[in-house]
C-alpha positions in Angstrom: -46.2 -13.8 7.1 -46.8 -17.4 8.0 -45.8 -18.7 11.8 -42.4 -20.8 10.0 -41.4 -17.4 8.5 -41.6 -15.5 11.7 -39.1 -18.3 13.3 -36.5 -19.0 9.9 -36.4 -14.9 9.1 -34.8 -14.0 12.9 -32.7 -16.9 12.7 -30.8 -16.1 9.4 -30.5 -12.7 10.4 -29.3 -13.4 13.7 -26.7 -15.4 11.6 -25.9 -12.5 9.2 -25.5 -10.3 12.4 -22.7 -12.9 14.0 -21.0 -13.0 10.6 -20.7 -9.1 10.7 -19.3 -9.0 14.1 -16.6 -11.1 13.5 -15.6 -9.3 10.3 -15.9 -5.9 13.1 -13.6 -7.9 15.4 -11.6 -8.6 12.1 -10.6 -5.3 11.5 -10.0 -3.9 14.8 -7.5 -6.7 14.9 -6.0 -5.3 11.9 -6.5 -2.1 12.8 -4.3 -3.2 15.9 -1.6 -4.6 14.1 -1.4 -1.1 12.2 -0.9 0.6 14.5 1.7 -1.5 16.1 4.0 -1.1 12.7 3.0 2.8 12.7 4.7 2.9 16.2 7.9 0.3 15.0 8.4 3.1 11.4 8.0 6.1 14.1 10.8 4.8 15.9 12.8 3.6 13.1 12.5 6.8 10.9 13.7 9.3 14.5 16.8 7.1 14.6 20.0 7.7 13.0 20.7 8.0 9.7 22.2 4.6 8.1 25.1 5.1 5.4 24.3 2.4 2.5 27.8 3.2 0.6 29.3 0.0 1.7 26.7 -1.9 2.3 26.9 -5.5 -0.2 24.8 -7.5 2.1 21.9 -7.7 0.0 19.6 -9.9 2.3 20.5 -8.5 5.7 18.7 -4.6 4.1 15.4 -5.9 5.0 15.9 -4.6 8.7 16.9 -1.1 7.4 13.2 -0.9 6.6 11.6 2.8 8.0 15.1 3.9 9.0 16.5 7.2 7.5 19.4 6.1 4.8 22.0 8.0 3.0 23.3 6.3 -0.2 26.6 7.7 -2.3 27.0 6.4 -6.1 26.3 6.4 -9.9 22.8 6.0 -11.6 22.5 3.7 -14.1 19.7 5.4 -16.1 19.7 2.9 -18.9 18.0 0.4 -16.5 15.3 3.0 -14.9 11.9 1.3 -14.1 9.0 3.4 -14.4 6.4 2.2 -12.3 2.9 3.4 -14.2 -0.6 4.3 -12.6 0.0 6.7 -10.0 -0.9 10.3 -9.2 0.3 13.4 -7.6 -2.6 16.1 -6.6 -4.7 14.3 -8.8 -2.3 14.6 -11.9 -1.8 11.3 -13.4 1.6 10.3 -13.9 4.3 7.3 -13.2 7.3 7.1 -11.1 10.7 7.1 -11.9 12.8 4.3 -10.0 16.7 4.2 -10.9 19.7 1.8 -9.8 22.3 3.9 -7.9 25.6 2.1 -8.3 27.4 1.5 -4.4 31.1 1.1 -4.6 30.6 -2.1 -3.3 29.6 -3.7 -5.9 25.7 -3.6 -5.2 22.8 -1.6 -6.5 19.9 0.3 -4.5 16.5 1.3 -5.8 16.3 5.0 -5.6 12.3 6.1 -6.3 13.3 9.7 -7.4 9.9 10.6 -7.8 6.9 11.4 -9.8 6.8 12.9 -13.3 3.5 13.5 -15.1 1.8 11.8 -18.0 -1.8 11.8 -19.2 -2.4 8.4 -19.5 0.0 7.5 -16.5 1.7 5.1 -18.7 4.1 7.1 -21.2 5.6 9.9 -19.6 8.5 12.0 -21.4 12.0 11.3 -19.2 14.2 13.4 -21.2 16.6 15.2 -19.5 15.6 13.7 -16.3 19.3 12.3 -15.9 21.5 12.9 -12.8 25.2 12.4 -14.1 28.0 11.8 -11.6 28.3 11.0 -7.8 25.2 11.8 -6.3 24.5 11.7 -2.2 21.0 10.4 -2.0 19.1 11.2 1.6 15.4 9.0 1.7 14.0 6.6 4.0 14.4 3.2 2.9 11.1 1.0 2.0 11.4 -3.2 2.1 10.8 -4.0 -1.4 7.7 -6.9 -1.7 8.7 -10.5 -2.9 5.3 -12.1 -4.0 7.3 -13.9 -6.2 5.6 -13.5 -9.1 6.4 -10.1 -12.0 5.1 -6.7 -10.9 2.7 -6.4 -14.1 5.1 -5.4 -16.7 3.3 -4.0 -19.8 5.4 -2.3 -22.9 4.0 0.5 -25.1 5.7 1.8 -27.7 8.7 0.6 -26.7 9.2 1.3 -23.2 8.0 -1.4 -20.3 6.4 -0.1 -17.4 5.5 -1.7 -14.1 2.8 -1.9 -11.4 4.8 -2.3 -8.5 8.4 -3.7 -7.6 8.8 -7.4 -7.0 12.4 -7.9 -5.6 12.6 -11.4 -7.0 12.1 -10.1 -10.6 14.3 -7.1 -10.0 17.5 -9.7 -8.8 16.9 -11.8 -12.3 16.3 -8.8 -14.6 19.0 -6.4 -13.2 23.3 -7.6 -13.6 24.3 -6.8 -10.1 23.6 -7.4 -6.4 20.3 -5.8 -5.9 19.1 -4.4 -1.7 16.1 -5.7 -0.3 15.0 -2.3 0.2 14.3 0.9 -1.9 15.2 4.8 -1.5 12.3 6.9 -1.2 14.5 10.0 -1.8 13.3 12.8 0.4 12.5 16.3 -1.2 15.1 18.7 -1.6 15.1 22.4 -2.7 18.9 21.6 -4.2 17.6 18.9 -6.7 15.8 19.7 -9.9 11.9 19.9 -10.4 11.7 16.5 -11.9 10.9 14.0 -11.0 9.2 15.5 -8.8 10.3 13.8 -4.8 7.2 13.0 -2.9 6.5 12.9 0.8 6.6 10.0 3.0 3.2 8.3 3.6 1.5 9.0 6.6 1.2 6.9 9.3 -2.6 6.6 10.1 -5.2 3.7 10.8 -6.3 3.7 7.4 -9.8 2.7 7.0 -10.6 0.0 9.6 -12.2 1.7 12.0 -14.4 2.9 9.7 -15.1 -0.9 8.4 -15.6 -2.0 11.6 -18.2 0.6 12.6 -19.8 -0.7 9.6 -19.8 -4.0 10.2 -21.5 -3.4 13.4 -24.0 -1.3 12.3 -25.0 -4.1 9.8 -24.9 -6.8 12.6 -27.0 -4.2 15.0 -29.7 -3.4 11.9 -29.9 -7.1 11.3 -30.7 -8.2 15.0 -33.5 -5.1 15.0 -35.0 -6.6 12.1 -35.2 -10.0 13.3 -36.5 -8.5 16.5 -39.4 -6.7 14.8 -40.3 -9.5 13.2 -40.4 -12.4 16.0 -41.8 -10.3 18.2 -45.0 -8.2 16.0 -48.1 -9.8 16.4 -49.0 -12.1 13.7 -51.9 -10.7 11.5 -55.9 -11.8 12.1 -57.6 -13.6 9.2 -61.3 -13.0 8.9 -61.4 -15.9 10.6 -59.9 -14.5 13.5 -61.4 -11.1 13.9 -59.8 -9.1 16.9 -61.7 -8.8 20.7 -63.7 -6.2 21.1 
């Protein structure tokens, strides 16, 4: 390696090993703010139970988010949004999301569940219907506004969706729609499908594990650029070594 090499080598890894410690810092600043909102939905989902029935304020629901809610009305199956591209114990499947009709006038999103499908596009929802009043216990989820669709695609008929975009959902649906959704809670009293799913969990996710990464990077790359601006440069045959 010549002498210019032994200086320009360190140096660009000592850069790549700055750049990976910041990206380390990066995450264990996200990592912090996790766990911040994992404390703020702990508290939120061990306090009372909210009654939606009433509720018409459509833009003040964003604060129910993480809280417990209890919802009394009529679905309106003819609008269901099937959101495609999920799984449930590695079945593929989609997920079943219906209006439920308030007396006030307003509609919440109730995700009833997941119901399977082998290409987790076109799932049979037959006889999935829940006529009549129903009392709907979940915990309620702020619904995203990127403000741009949630990926609707339509196959053989039917259009599903990646995700809910609240923005979309308040132009494509005829009422009042909440800023949050019902992510209805499993019960033994309801029927098999769609089948209710679990709350997430409230863990870390993976950035401690990104930013042990990133350090290990940034620790390999100042070794290496150690090793090499400090080994001895080799003799020529010009140069032999002292005897």
């Amino acid at each position: 390696m010549s002498p210019r090499s032994r200086y320009i080598l360190p140096a660009l890894l000592t850069l790549v090993a700055l750049v990976c410690v910041r990206l380390g810092i990066w995450q264990l600043h996200r990592l912090a703010g996790r766990r911040a909102a994992n404390r703020a939905a702990a508290a939120a989902r061990h306090a009372p139970e909210v009654d939606l029935t009433r509720m018409s304020d459509t833009a003040g629901t964003f604060r129910l988010a993480e809280r417990r809610v209890r919802a009394v009305g009529h679905y309106d199956p003819a609008r269901e949004i099937v959101l495609r591209g999920v799984s449930f114990e590695e079945a593929p499947g989609v997920q079943v999301v219906t209006p439920l009709l308030l007396p006030g006038g307003a509609a919440v999103l109730v995700k009833r569940g997941f119901v399977p499908a082998p290409d987790a596009v076109s799932a049979d929802l037959r006889g999935l219907d829940e006529p009549g009043e129903v009392a709907v216990h979940g915990v309620a989820i702020a619904i995203e506004n990127r403000g741009r669709p949630g990926a609707p695609l339509t196959q053989n008929g039917r259009t599903t969706w990646a995700r809910l975009e609240l923005d979309t959902l308040r132009r494509l649906l005829p009422y009042p729609v909440l800023g949050v959704y019902l992510l209805q809670t499993p019960d033994s009293g309801l029927p098999h499908f769609p089948r209710r799913l679990a709350l997430p969990a409230l863990d870390d996710g993976p950035h401690l594990s990104y930013a042990i990464q990133w350090f290990a990077f940034a620790a390999t790359a100042l070794i290496v650029g150690g090793i090499v601006a400090f080994r001895s440069p080799a003799r020529g045959p010009d140069h032999p070594a002292p005897r």
